[in-house]
N, C-alpha and C positions, 0 to 999 in steps of 0.2 A: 490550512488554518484550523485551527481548534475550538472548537465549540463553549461553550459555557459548564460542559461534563465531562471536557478536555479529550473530547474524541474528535476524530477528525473530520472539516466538516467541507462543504464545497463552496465556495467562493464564487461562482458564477455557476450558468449553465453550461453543461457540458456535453459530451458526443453520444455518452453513456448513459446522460436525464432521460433524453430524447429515446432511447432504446429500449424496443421490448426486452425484459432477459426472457436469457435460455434457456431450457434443464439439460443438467448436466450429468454425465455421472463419472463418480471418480474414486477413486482408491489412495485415501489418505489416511496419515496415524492418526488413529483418536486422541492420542497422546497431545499432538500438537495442535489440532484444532482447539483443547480443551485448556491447553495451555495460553495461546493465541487468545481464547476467548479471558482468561482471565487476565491476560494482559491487555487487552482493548477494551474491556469493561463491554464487552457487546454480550446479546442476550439469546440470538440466534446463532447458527451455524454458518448458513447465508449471510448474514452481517458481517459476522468473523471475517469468512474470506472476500465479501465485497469491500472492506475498508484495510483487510492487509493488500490488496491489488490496490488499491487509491495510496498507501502508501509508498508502495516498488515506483508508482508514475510519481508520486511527488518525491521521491526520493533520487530521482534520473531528471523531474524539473529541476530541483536544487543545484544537482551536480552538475548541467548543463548551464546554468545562471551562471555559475560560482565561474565555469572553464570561460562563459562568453565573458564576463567581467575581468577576470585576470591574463586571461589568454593562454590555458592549458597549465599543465602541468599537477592538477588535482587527480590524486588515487583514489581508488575506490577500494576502501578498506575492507568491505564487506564481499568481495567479489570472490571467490573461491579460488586458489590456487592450486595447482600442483607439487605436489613436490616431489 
């Protein structure tokens, strides 16, 4: 659900409220982090990637709602293929 600044926001408690974070360390393009940020309107780096992972889970909620409501047959467009 989306907040009142149209970011996305938590709806209940979760597995994740409850949890210390971690430090991480990782090797990512600044390119998309910087991009990511100005597509999320987030103001940190850590924001960035903690609400692009909150949308990969509500984006696999959705598509699992949508398969248990109809009974399969939904693609996942976003899914990377081969060719």
């Amino acid at each position: 659900m989306l907040d009142q600044t149209g970011r996305l926001s938590h709806t209940g408690a979760t597995e994740a409220d409850s949890e210390n974070p971690r430090k991480k360390n990782f090797r990512l393009h600044q390119s998309k982090i910087d991009r990511a940020m100005e597509v999320l309107g987030t103001r940190t780096e850590t924001e960035t990637i903690e609400q692009a992972l909150d949308l990969i889970v509500f984006q696999r909620q959705l598509l699992d709602g949508i398969d248990a409501l109809y009974g399969g047959g939904i693609v996942n467009v976003f899914e990377e293929t081969e060719e």
